[in-house]
C-alpha positions as CSV (number, residue, x, y, z in Angstrom):
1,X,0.0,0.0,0.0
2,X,2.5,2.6,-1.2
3,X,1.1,6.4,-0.8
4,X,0.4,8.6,-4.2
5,X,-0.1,12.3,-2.9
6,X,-1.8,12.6,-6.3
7,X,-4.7,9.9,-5.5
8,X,-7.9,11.5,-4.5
9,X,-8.6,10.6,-0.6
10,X,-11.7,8.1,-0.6
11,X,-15.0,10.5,1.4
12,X,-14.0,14.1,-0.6
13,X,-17.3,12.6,-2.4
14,X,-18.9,14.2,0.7
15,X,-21.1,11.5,1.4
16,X,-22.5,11.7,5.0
17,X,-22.9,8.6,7.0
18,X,-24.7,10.3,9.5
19,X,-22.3,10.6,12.6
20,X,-23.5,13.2,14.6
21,X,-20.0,14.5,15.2
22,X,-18.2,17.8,13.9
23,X,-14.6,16.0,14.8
24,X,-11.7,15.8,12.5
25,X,-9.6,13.3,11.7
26,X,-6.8,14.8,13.6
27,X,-9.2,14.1,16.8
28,X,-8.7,10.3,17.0
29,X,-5.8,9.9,15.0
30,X,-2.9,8.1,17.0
31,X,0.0,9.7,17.1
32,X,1.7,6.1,16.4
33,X,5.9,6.5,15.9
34,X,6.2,5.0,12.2
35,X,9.3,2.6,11.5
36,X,11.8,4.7,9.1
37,X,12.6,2.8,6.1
38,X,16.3,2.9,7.3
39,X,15.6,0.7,10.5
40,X,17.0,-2.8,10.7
41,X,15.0,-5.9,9.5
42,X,14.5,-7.4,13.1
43,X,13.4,-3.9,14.4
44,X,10.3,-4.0,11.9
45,X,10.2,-7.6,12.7
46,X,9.3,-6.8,16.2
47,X,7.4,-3.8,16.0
48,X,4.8,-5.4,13.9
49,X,4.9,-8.5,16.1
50,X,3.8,-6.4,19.0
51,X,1.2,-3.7,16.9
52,X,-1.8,-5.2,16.4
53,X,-2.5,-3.1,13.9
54,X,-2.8,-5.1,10.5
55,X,-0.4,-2.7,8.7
56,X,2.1,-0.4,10.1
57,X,3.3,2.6,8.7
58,X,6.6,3.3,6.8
59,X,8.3,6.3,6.3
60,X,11.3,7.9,4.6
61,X,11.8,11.0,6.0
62,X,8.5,12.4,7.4
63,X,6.8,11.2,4.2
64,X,5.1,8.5,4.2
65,X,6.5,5.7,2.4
66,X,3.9,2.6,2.5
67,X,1.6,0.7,4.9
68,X,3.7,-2.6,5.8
69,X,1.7,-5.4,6.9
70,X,3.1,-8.6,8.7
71,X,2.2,-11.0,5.8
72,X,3.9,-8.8,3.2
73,X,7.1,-8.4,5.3
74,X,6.6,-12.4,6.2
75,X,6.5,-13.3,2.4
76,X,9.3,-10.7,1.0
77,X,12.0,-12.3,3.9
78,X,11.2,-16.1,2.9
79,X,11.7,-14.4,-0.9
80,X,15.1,-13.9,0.0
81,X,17.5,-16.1,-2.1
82,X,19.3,-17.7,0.8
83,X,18.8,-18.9,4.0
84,X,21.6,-16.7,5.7
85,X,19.6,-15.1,8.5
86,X,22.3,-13.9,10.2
87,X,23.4,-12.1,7.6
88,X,19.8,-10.6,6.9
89,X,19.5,-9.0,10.6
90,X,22.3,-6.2,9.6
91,X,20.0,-5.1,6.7
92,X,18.3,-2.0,6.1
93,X,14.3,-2.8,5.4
94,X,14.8,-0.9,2.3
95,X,16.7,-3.9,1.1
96,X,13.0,-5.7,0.9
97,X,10.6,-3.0,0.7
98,X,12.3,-0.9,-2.5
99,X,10.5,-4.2,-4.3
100,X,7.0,-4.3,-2.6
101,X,6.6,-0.1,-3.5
102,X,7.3,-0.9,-7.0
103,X,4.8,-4.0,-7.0
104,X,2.0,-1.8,-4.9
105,X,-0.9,0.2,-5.9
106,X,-1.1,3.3,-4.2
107,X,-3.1,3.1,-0.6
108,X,-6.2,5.0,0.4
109,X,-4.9,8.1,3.4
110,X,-7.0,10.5,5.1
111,X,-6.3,14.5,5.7
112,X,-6.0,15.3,9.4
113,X,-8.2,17.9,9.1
114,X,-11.0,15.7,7.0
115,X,-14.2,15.5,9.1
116,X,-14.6,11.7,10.5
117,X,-17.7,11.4,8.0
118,X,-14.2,10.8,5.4
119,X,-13.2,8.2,7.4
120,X,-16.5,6.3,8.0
121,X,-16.9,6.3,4.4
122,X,-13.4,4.8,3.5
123,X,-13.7,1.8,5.8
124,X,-17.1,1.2,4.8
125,X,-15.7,1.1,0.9
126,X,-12.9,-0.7,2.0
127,X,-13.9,-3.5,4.1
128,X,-10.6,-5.1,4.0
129,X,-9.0,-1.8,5.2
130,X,-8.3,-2.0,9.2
131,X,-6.0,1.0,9.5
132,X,-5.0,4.1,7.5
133,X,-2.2,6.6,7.6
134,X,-3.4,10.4,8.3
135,X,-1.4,12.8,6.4
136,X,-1.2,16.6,7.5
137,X,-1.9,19.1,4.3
138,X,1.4,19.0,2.9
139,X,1.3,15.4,2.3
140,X,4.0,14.4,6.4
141,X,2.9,11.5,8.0
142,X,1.1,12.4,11.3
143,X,-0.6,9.0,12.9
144,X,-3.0,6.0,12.0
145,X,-6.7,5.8,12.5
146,X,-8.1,2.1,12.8
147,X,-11.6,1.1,12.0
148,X,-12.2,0.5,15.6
149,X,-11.5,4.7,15.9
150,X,-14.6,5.4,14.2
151,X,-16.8,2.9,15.5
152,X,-16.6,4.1,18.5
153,X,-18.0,7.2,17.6
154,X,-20.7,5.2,15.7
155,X,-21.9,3.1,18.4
156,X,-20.8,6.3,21.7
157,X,-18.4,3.7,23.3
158,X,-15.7,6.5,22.8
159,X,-14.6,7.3,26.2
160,X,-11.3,9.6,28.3
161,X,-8.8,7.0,28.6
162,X,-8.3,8.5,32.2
163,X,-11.4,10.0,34.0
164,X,-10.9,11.4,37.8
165,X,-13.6,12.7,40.1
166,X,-14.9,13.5,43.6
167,X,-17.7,12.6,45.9
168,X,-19.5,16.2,47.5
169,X,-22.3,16.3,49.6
170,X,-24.6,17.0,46.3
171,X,-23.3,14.8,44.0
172,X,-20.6,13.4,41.5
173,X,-18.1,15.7,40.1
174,X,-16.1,13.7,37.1
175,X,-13.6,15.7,35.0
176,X,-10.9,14.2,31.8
177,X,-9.0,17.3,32.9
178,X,-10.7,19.7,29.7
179,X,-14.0,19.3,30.3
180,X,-16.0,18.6,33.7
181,X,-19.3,17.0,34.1
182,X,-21.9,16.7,37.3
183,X,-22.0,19.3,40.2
184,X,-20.4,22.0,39.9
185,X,-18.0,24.6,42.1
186,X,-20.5,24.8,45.0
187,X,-20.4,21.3,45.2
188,X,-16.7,20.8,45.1
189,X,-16.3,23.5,47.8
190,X,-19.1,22.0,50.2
191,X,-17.1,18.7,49.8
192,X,-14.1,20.5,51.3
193,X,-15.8,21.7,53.8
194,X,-17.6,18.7,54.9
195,X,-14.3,17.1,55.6
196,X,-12.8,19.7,57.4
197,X,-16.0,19.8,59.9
198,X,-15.6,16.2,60.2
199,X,-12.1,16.5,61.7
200,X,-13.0,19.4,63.7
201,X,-15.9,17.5,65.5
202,X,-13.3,14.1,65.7
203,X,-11.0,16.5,67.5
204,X,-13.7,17.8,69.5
205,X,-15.0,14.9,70.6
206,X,-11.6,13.0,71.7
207,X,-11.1,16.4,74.0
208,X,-14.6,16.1,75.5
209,X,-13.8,12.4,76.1
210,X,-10.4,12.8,77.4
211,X,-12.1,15.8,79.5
212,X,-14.4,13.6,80.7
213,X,-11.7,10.7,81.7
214,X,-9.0,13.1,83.5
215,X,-12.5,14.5,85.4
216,X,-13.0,10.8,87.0
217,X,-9.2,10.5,87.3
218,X,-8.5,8.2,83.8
219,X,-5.6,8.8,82.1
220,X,-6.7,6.8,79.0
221,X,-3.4,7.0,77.2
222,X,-1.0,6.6,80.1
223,X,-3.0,3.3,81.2
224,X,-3.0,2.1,77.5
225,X,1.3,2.9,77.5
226,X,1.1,0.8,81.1
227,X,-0.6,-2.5,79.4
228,X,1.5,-2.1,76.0
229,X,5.0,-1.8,78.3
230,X,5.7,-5.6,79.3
231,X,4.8,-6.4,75.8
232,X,6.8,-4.0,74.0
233,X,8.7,-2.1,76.1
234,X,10.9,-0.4,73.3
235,X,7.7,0.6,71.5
236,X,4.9,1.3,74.0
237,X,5.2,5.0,73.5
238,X,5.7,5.0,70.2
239,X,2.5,3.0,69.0
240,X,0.6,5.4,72.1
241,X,1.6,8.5,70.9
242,X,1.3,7.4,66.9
243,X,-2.9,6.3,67.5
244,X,-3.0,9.3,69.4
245,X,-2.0,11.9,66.8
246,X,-4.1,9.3,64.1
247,X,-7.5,8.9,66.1
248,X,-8.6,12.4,65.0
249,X,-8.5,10.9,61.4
250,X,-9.6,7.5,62.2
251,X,-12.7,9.4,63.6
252,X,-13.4,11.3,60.8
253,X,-13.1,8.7,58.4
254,X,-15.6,6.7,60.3
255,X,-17.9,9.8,60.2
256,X,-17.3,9.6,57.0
257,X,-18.7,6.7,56.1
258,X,-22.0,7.5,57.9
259,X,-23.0,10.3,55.6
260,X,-23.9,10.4,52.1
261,X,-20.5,11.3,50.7
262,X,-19.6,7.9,50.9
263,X,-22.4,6.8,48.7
264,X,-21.0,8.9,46.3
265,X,-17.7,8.3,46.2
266,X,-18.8,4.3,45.7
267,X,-20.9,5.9,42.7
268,X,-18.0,7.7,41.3
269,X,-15.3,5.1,41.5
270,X,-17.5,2.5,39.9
271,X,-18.7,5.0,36.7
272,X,-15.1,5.9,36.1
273,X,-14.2,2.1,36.2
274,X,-17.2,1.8,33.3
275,X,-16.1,4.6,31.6
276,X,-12.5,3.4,31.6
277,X,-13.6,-0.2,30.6
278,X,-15.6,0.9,27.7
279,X,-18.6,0.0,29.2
280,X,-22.4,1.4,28.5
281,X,-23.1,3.5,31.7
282,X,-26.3,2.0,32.5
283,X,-27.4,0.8,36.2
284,X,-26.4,-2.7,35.8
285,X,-23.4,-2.5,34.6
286,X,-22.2,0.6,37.0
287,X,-23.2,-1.6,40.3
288,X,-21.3,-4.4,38.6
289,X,-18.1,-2.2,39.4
290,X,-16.0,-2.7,42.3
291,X,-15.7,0.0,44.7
292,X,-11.6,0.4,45.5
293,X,-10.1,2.7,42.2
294,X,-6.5,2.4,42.3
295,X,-6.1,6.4,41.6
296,X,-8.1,7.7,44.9
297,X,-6.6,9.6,46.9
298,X,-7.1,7.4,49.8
299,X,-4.5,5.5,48.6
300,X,-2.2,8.5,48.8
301,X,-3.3,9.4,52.5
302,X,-2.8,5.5,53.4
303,X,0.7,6.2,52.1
304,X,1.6,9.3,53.7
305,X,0.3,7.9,56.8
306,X,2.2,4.6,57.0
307,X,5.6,5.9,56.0
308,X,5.1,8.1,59.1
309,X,4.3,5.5,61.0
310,X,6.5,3.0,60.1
311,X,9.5,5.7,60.3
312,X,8.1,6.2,64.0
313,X,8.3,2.5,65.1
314,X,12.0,1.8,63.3
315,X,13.6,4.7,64.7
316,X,12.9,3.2,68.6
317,X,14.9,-0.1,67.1
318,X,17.7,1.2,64.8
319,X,19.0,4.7,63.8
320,X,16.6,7.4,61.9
321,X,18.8,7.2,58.4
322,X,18.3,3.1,58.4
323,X,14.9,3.8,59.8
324,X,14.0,5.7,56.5
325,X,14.9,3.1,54.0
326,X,12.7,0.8,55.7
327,X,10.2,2.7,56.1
328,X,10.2,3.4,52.3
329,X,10.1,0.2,51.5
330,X,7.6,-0.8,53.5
331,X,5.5,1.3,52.5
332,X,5.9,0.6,48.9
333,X,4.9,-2.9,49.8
334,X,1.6,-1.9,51.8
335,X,0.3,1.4,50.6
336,X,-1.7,0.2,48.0
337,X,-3.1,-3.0,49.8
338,X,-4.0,-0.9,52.9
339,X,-5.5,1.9,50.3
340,X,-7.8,-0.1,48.8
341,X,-8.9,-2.2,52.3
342,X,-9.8,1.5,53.6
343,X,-11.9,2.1,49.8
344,X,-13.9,-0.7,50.5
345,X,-14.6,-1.0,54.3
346,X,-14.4,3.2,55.8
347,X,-14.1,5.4,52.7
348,X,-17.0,4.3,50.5
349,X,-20.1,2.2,51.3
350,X,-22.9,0.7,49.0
351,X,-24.1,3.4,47.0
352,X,-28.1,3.8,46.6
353,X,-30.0,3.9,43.5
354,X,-30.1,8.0,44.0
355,X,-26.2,8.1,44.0
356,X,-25.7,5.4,41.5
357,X,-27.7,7.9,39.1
358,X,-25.8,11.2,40.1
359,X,-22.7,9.2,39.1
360,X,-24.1,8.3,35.5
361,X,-25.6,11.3,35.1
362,X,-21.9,12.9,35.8
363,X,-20.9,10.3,33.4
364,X,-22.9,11.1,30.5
365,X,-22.6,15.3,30.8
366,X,-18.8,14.4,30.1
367,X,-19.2,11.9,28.2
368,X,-21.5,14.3,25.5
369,X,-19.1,16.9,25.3
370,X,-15.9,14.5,25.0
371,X,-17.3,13.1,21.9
372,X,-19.1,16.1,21.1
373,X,-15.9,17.4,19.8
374,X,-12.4,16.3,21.1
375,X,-11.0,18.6,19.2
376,X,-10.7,20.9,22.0
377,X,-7.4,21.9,24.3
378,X,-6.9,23.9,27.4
379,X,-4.0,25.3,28.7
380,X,-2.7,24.5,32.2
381,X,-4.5,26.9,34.5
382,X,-7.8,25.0,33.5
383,X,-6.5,21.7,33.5
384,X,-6.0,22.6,37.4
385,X,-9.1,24.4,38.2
386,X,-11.2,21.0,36.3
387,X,-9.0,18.8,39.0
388,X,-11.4,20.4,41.5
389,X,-8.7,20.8,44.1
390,X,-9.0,24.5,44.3
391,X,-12.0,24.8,44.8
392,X,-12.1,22.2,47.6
393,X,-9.4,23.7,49.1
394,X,-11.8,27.2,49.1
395,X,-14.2,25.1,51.0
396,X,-11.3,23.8,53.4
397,X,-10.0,27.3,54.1
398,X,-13.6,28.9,54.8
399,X,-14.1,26.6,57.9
400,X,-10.4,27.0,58.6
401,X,-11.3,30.2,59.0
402,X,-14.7,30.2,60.5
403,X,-12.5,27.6,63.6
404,X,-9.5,30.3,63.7
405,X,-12.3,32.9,64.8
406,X,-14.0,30.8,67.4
407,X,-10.4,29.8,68.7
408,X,-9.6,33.5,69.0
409,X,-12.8,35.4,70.0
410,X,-14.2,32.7,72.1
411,X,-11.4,31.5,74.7
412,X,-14.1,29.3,76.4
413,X,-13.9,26.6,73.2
414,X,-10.1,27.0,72.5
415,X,-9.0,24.4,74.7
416,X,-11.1,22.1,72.3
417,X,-9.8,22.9,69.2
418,X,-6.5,22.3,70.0
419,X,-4.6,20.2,67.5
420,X,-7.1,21.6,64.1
421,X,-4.5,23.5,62.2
């Protein structure tokens, strides 16, 4: 399938097969790195072995020189007039393609900036087409674009390859990092605030406990140090003092779990798994999911928290620079295990039929504009502000606040909001 810049692209007919799309070609075309004609024999070899493509594309230069498939590079090697393959690895794959582009009719291309109704219409001519090369206006090589590319417009399964979201108190937020779908700011700032109340009342309530306690002459944590001391002497502190700095979280996440957020963030770990699978967002399939997502950030808290406490247990048995190391690496070996046990059983819980829906519905609003056109870039202020992190932190800092003016104008309460920074 040698290229002739001359041969009229199949679709400038201007036939529409009704995708209801204003995309380009240059939209879906992947940006694949083509072999140069130069490259060894077992380089192409292996690069078609691993493609899965059909046909790979050749270039000299930046032009494009033909579309290579595995049987045609199969049957010109086994053409070769000796069985020396030793001798064959050190040559150029010019040596056995300068004979297939003079034996080749010329092989159908698209424009990159051809509407995807071009495309549709040269597969559906060219049923024994799988892939073609996508050529910019001045004839360069720019990517492929498989059959597979445009079904997936045809039949919506085209989806973000990487989809992140949060849980708020209203909703689903889900973003691809251009376009956002779900609740909105408000949402994403209530969900910061939410969590920074729930660790304000966990710290508040471990002071009105201990309050309680030192009032009927408990010291809670210096009996707990007194039974832990015969077992592990050179640790009893340690372990005391690292649950007591952790409770307030431990609380909180607990709380967590008790309000709605939770059903939400089940919702929106299992629609991004759909929409990252491929798969129709429809209530079956979505409750189908599995809670846990391997990008939440639980699994980053799990892993800030145990390399502190792992560092605080090994530096009472061996010295702090040793101590580290270990800690590292145990952490690397846990983190994500301990992550996803805290996704399943304290940070998310069965999600209702009301959340399951606000998590589709998220779903689908990005969805609709992601293959409404992809053609679309940001630039890296918005990509942040679509993360939703700023706005949750706005939420975060408003109750911040709201707790740094009780502390200060209302000495009464300050003893019990010791330890919220």
């Amino acid at each position: 399938m040698k290229v002739d810049l001359t041969a009229r692209p199949v679709g400038e007919l201007g036939l529409s097969l009704g995708l209801e799309t204003n995309q380009m070609v240059s939209s879906l075309a992947r940006q694949l790195a083509p072999l140069s004609i130069d490259a060894s024999i077992p380089r192409a070899i292996e690069t078609l072995r691993h493609s899965n493509l059909g046909a790979y594309p050749v270039v000299n230069g930046s032009r494009l020189a033909l579309m290579l498939t595995e049987d045609e590079l199969g049957a010109a090697l086994l053409a070769l007039p000796s069985d020396d393959y030793e001798s064959y690895r050190k040559l150029p794959l010019s040596s056995v393609v300068d004979p297939l582009l003079i034996s080749r009719q010329p092989c159908r291309f698209l424009y990159s900036m051809s509407p995807l109704s071009v495309a549709a219409e040269l597969f559906k001519e060219c049923p024994d087409v799988s892939v073609v090369p996508v050529l910019d206006q001045s004839g360069f090589y720019t990517g492929v674009l498989s059959r597979s590319d445009v079904l997936a417009i045809r039949f919506k399964t085209l989806a973000p390859s990487r989809v992140g979201g949060m849980a708020t108190p209203l909703g689903v937020y889900l973003t691809d990092g251009i376009d956002a779908g779900g609740v909105g700011n408000v949402a994403l700032m209530l969900a910061g605030a939410t969590l920074t109340s729930l660790f304000a009342v966990a710290v508040i309530a471990l002071h009105l406990v201990d309050n309680f306690a030192l009032l009927h002459h408990v010291d809670v944590w210096g009996q707990l140090a007194t039974v832990l001391m015969p077992i592990m002497p050179r640790l009893a502190m340690t372990v005391v003092d690292n649950l007591e700095e952790l409770l307030p979280l431990i609380i909180m996440m607990l709380f967590l779990r008790l309000i709605p957020v939770a059903g939400y963030h089940a919702a929106e770990h299992q629609v991004v798994h759909c929409m990252e699978r491929g798969e129709p967002l429809i209530y079956e399939k979505v409750v189908s999911m599995p809670r846990p997502h391997p990008r939440c950030g639980t699994n980053l808290v799990a892993a800030v928290t145990l390399i502190g406490i792992y560092f605080s247990v090994f530096s009472g048995l061996i010295d702090p620079p040793t101590a580290v190391v270990i800690a590292a690496i145990f952490t690397l070996l846990t983190w994500r295990q301990v992550g996803t046990f805290l996704q399943q059983h304290v940070t998310t819980r069965k999600a209702s039929a009301k959340q399951i829906a606000s998590g589709i519905a998220a779903g689908e609003d990005l969805l609709s504009k992601f293959r409404s056109n992809t053609n679309r870039r940001v630039k890296l202020p918005m990509r942040i502000w679509r993360m939703g992190f700023i706005q949750m932190f706005g939420g975060v800092a408003i109750v911040a606040g709201i707790l740094w003016c009780i502390r200060s104008f209302v000495p009464q309460l300050q003893p019990y909001l010791q330890g919220i920074n």
